[in-house]
KOLTORKE-897012 format. One line per field, with one value per atom (N, C-alpha, C): residue in one letter; y, x, z. Coordinates in steps of 0.001 Angstrom, whole numbers, plus 500000, padded with zeros to 6 digits. Atoms other than C-alpha are relative to their C-alpha. Last residue first. Layout:
N
code: A;...
y: Y;...
x: X;...
z: Z;...
This chain:
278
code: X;X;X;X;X;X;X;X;X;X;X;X;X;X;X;X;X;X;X;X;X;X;X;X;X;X;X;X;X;X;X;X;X;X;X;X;X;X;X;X;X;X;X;X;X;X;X;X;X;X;X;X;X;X;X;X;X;X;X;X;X;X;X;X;X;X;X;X;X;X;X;X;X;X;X;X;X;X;X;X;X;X;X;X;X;X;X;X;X;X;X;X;X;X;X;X;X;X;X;X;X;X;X;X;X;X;X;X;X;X;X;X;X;X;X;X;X;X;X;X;X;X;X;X;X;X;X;X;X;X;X;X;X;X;X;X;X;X;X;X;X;X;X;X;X;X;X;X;X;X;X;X;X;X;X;X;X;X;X;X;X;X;X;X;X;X;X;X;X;X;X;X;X;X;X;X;X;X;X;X;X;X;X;X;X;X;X;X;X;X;X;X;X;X;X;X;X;X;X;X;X;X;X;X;X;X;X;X;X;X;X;X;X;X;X;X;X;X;X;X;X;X;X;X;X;X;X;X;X;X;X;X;X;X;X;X;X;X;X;X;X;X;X;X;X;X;X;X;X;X;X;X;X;X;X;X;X;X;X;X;X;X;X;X;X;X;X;X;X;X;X;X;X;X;X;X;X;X;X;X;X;X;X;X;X;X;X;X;X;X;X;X;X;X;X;X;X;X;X;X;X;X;X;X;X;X;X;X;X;X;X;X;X;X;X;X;X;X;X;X;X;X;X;X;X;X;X;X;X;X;X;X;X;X;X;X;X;X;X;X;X;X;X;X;X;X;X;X;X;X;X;X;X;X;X;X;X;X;X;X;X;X;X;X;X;X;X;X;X;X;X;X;X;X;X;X;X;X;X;X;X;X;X;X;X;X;X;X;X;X;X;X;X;X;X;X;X;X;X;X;X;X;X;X;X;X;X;X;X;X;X;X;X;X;X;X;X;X;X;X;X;X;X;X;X;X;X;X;X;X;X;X;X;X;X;X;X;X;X;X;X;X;X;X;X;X;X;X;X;X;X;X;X;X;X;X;X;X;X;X;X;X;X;X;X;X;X;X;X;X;X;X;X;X;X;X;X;X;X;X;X;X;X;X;X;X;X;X;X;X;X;X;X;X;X;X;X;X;X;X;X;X;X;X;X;X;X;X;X;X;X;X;X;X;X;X;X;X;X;X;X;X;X;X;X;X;X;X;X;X;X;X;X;X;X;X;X;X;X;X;X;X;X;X;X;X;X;X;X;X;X;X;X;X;X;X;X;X;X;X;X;X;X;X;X;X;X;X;X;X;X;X;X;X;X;X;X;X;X;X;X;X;X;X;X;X;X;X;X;X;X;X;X;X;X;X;X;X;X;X;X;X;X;X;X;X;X;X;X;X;X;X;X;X;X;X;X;X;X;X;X;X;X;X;X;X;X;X;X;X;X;X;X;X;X;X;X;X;X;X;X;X;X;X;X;X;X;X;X;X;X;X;X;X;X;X;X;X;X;X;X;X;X;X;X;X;X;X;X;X;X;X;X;X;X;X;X;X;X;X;X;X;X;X;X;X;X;X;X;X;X;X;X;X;X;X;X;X;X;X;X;X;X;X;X;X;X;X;X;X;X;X;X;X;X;X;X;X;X;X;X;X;X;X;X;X;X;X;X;X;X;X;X;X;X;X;X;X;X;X;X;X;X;X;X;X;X;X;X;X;X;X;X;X;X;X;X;X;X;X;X;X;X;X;X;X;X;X;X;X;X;X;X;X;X;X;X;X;X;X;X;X;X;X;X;X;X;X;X;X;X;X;X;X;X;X;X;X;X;X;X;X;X;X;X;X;X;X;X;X;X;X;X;X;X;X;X;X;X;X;X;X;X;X;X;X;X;X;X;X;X;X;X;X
y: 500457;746133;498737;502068;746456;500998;499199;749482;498903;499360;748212;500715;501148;745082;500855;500682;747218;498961;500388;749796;499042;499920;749294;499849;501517;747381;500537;500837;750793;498372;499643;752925;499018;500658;750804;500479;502083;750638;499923;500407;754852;498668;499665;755412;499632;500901;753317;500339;500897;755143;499259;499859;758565;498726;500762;757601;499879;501427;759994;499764;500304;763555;498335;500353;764067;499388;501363;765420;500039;499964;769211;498307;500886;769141;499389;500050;772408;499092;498700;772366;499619;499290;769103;500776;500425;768144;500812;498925;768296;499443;500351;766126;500877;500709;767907;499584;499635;770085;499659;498862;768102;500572;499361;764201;501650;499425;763133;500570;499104;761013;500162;498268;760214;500272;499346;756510;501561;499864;755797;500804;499036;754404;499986;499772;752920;500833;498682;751854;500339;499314;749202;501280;501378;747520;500214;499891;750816;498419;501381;749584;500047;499623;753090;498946;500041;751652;499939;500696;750868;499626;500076;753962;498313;499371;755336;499718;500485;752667;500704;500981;753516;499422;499486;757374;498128;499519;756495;500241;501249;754505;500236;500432;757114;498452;499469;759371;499737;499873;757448;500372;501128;756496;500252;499950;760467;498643;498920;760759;499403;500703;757375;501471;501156;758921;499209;499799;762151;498736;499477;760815;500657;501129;758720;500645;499623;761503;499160;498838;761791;500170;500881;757565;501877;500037;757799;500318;500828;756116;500491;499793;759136;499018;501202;760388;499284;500296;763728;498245;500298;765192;499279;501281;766176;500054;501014;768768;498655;500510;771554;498462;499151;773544;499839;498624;772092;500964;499405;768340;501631;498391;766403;500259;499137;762536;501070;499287;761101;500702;500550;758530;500636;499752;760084;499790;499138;758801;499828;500502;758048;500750;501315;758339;499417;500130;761069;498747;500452;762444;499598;500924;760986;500586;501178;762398;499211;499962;765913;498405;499768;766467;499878;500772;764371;500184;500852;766868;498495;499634;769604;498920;500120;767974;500654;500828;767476;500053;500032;770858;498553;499196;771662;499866;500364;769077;500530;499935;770005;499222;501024;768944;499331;500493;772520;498378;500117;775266;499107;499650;775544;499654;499069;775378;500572;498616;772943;501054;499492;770796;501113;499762;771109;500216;498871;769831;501197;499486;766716;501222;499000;765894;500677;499952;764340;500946;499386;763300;499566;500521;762485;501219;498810;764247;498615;501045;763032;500610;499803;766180;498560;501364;764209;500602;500792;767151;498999;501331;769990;498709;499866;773187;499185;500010;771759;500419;501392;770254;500152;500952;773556;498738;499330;775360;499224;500626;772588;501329;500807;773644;499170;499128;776798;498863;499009;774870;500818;500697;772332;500865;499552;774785;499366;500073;773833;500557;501099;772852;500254;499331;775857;498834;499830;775440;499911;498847;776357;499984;498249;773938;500788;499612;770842;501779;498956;768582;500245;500105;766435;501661;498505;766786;500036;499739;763477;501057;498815;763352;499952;499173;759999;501094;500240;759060;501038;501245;758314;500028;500900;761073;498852;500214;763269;499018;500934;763130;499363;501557;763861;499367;500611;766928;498412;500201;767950;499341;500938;767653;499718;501337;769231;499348;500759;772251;499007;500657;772462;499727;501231;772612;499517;501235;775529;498699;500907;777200;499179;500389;776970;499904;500869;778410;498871;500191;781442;498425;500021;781653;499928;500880;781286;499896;499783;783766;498568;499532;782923;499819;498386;783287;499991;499604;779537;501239;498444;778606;500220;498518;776003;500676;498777;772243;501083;498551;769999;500618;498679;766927;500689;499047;763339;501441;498853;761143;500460;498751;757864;501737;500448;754121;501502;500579;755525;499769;501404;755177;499814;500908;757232;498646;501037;759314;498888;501322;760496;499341;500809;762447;499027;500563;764270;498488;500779;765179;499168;500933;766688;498711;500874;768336;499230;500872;769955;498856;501045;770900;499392;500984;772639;498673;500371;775264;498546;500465;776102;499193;501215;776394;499382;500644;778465;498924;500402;780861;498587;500502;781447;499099;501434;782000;499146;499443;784985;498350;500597;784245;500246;499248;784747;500639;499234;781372;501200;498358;778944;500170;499158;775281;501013;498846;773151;501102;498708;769752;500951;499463;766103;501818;498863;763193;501031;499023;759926;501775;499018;757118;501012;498808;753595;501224;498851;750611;501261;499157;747103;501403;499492;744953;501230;498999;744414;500595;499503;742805;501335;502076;740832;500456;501622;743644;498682;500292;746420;499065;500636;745668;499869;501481;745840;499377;500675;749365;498595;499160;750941;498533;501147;749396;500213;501067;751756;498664;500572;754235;499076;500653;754304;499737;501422;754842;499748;501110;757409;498265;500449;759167;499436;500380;759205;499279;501528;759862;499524;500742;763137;498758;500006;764085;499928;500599;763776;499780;500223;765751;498992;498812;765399;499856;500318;762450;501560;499240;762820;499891;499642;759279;501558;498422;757464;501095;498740;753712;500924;498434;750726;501064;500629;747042;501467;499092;747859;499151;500461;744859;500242;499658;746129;499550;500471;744303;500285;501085;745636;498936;500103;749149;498438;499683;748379;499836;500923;746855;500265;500993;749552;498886;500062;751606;499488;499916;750435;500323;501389;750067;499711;500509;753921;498844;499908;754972;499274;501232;755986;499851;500191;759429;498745;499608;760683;499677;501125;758647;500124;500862;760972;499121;498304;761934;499216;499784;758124;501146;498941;757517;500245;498872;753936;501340;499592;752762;500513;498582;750531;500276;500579;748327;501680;498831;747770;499866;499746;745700;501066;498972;745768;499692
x: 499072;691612;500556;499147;688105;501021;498944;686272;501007;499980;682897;501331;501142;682495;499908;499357;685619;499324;498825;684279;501031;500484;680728;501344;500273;682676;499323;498843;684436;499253;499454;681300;501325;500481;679357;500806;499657;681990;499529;498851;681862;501097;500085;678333;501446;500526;678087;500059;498987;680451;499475;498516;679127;500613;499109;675080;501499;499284;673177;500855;500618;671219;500221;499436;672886;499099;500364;670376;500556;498426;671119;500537;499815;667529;501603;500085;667390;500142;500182;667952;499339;500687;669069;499849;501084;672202;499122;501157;674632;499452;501544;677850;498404;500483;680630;498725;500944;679960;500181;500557;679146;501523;500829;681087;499719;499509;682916;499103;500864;682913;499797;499728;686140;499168;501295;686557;499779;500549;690141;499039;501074;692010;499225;501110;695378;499067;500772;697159;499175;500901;699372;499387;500632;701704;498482;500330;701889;499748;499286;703652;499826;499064;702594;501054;499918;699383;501834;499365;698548;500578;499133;698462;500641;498312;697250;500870;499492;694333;501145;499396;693809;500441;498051;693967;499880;498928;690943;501484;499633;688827;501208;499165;688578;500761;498509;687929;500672;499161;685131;500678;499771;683461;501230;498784;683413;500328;498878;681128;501216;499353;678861;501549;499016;678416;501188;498327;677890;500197;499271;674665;501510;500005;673122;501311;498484;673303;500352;499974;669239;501639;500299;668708;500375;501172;670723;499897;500280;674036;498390;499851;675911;498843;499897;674372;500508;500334;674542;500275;501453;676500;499224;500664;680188;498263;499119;682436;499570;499099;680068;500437;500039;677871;500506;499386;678448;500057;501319;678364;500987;500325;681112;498809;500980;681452;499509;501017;684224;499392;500973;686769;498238;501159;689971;498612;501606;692151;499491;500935;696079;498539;499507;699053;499330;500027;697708;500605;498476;700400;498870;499024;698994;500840;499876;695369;501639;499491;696685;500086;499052;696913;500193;499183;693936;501362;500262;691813;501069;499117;692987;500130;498696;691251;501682;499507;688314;501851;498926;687726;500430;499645;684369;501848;500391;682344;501099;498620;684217;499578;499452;681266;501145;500018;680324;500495;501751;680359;499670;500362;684357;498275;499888;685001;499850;500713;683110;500278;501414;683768;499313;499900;687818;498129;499806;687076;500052;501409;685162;500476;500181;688448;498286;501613;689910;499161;500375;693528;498356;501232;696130;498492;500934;698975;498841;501155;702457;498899;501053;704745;498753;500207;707701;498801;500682;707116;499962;499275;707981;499021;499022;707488;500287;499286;705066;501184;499652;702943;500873;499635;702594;500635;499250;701300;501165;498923;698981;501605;499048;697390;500888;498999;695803;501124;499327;693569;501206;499305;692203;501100;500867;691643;500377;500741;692816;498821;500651;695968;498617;499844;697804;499390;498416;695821;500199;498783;692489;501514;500181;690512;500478;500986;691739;499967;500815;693815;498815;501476;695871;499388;500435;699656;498969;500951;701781;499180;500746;704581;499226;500522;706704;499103;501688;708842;499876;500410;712389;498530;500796;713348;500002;498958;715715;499282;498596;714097;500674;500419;710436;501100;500239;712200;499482;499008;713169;499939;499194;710294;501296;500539;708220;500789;499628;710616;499822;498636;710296;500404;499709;706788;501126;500738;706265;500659;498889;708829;499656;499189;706846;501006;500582;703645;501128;500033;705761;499427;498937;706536;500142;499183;703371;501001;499708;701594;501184;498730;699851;500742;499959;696148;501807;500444;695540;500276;500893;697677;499437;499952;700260;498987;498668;700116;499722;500882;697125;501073;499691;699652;498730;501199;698897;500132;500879;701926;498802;499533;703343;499146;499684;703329;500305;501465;703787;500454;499909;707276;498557;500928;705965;500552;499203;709488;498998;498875;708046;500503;500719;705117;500815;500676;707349;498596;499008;709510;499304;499512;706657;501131;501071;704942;500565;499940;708528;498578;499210;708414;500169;500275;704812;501431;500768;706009;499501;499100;709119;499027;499096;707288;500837;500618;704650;500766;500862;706795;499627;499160;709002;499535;499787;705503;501197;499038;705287;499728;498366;702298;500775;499102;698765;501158;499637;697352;500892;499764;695767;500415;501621;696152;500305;499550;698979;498809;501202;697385;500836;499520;699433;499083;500689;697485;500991;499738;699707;499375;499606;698469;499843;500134;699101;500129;499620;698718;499809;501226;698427;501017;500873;701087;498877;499950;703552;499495;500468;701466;500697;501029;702579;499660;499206;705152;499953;499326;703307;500879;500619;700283;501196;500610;702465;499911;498731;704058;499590;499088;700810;501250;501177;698989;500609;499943;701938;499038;498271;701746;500049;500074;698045;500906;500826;698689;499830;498894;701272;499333;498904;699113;500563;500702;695692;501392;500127;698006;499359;500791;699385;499446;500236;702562;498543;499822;703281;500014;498903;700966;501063;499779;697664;501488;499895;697518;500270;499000;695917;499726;499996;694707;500557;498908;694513;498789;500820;693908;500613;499585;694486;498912;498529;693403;500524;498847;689870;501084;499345;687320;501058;500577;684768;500553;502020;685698;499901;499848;689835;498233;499191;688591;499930;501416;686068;500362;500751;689431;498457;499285;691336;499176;500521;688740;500804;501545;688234;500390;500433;691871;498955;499159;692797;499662;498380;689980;500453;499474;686659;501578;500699;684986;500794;499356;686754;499700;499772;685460;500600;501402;684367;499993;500763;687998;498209;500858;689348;498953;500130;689277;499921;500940;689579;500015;499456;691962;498898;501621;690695;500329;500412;694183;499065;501011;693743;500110;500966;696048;499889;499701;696889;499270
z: 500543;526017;499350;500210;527193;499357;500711;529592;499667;500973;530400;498779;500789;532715;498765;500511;535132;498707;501324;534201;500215;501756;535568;499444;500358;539294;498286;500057;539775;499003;501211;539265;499670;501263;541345;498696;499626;544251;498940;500220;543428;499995;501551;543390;500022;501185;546421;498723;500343;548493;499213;500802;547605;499880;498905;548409;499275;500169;546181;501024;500683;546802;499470;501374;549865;499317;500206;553046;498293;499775;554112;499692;498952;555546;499809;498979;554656;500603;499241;550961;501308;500063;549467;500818;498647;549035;499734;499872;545576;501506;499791;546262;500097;501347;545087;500230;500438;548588;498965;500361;549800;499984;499059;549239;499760;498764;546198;501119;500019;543244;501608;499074;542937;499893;499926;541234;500840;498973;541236;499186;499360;538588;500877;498905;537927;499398;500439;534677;501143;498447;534554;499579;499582;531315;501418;498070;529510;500568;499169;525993;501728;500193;523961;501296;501454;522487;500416;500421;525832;498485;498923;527478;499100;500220;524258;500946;501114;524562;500084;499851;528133;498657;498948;527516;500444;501148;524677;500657;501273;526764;499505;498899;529968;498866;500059;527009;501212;501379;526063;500036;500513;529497;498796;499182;529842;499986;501134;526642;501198;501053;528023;499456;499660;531347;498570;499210;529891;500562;501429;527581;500834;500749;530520;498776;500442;532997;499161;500115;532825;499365;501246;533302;499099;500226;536486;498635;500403;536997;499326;500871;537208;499363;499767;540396;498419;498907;541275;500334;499949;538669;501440;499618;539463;500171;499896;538480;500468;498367;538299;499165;498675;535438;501493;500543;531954;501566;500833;533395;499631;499403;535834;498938;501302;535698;500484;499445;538091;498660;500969;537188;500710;499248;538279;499460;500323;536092;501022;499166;536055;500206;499619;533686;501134;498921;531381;500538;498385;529762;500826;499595;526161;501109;499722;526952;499672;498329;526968;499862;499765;522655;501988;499998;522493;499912;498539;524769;499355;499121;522670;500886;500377;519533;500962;500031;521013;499672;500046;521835;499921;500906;520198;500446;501466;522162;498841;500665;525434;498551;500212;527113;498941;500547;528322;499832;499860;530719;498423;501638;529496;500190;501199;532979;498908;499177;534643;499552;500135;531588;500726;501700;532040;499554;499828;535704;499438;499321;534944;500106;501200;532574;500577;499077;535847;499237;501152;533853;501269;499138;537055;498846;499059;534914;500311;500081;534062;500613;499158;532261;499961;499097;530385;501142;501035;527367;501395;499046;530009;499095;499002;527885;500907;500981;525076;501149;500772;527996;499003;498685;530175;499177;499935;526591;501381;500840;526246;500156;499222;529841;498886;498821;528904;500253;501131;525920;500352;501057;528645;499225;501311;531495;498980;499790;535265;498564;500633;534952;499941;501974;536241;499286;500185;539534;498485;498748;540556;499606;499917;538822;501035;498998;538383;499928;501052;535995;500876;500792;538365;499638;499523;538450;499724;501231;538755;500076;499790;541001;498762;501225;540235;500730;499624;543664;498445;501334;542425;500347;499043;545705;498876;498903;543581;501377;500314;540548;501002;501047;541633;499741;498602;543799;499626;498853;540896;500729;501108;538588;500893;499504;541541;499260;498821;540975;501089;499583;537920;500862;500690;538091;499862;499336;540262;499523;499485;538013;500984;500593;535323;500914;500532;536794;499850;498679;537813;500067;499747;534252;501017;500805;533103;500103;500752;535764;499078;500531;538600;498653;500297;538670;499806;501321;538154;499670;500446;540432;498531;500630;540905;500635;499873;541709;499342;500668;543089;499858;499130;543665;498849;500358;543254;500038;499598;544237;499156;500612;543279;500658;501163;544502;499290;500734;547954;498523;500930;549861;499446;500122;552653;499333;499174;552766;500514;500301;549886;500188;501103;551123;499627;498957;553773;499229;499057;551120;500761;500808;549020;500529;499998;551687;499214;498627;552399;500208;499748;549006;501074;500928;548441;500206;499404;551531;499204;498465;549893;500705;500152;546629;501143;500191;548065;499502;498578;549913;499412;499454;546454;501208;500952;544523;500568;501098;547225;499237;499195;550410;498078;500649;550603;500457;499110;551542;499189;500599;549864;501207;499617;551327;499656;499569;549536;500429;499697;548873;500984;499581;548010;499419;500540;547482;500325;499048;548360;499535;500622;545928;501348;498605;548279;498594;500504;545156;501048;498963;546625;499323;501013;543901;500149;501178;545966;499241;501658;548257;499872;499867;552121;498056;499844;552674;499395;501145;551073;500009;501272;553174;498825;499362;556863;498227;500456;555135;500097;501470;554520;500000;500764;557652;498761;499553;559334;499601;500806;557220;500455;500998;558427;499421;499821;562124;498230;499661;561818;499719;501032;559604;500792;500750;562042;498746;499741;564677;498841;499577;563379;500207;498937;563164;500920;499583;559853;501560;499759;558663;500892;499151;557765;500227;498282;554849;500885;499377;551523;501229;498615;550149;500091;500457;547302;501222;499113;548243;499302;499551;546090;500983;499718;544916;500235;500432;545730;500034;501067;546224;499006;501191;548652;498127;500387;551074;499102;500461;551153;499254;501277;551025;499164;501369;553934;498345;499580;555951;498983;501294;554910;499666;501224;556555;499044;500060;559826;498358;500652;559992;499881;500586;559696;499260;499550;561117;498952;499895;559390;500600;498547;560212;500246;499210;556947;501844;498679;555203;500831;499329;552659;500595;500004;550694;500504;499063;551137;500291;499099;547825;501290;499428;546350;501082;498558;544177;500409;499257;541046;501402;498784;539449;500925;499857;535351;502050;498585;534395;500499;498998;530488;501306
């Protein structure tokens, strides 16, 4: 199986366009995952454009297109209207696939449901895949909540970020294994961030404290690449995500991050690639 490591822009945000493909490329990424402002800002015109250049010269360079509906209170109809035109506008990118935060956590299972159908749609009718990362806030955002979602759309693909699932269940999902291997076969891309019982991301994973969650989340970044390749996946992205404040703890007053984001996330890339075998 190839394994290809995207890197985040979320925290570089100071970086331009080609300033930071250019770091990307250095560092040794074969991908970006990205959300872009709309299409009418320079920042996106300018990187589609390094976008299309790279997919010319490499097929293989992986563009993931984030896609982010900002709260607002508005009907489930509003929000789908509003969620599809980001979706369109996303597609006419041509990225390898999307990312979407989709739903609500407060809306109801049947509102939930038609969210989703109507990314499935719109997924059909473009050939762009939509995948739905596991996060807090939307209908994904509780292991045990989100098999119900999976028995009602079995081809559901999800961006699996099981840091989020711990923040929730103030735990290390010790006691739900067995929910976590009914998700792992939709995931179809990992966010490779280590959360704890009390937030979505530790400070630093590498230190000698997060030792025992690195290794647990290691293990069920193992287990969705075995079922990826059990079930003839030839590819498999991941992106490292450990994330600026406020993921990033800081300290008090001087407002100074407890770890350096792009380095935990070059080192985290370069550990699995020396750690995670097929």
């Amino acid at each position: 199986m190839q394994i290809k490591y995207c890197c985040t822009y979320w925290g570089c945000e100071k970086d331009s366009p080609d300033a930071f493909v250019r770091k990307v490329l250095a560092a040794g990424y074969t991908g970006i995952e990205i959300f872009l402002p709309p299409q009418t800002d320079s920042f996106t015109k300018r990187f589609v454009e390094i976008w299309e250049g790279m997919r010319d010269q490499n097929t293989d360079f992986v563009f993931i297109a984030q896609q982010l509906t900002a709260p607002s209170n508005e009907s489930v109809d509003a929000y789908i209207a509003r969620m599809t035109q980001s979706y369109y506008e996303l597609a006419a990118y041509q990225p390898s696939f999307i990312n979407a935060h989709t739903g609500k956590d407060f809306y109801s299972f049947a509102d939930n449901c038609k969210v989703i159908e109507a990314a499935l749609n719109i997924g059909s009718k473009t050939g762009i895949r939509i995948l739905h990362e596991t996060h807090r806030g939307r209908f994904s955002y509780h292991a045990a909540s989100l098999l119900p979602y999976l028995k009602a759309f079995p081809e559901l693909e999800l961006v699996g970020d099981f840091s989020h699932f711990c923040a929730v269940s103030e735990s290390l999902l010790e006691d739900q294994q067995d929910i976590l291997q009914q998700i792992i076969p939709h995931v179809a891309h990992i966010h490779a961030r280590v959360g704890h019982a009390q937030a979505a991301q530790v400070n630093d994973p590498f230190a000698p404290e997060w030792q025992h969650h690195l290794s647990v989340f290691e293990g069920w970044w193992q287990q969705i690449l075995e079922e990826k390749q059990r079930t003839g996946i030839q590819k498999m992205t991941i992106t490292p995500e450990f994330g600026p404040a406020p993921y990033m703890p800081l300290l008090p007053f001087t407002q100074q991050p407890l770890g350096n984001q792009w380095e935990i996330n070059r080192k985290m890339m370069e550990r699995l690639q020396s750690t995670l075998h097929l």
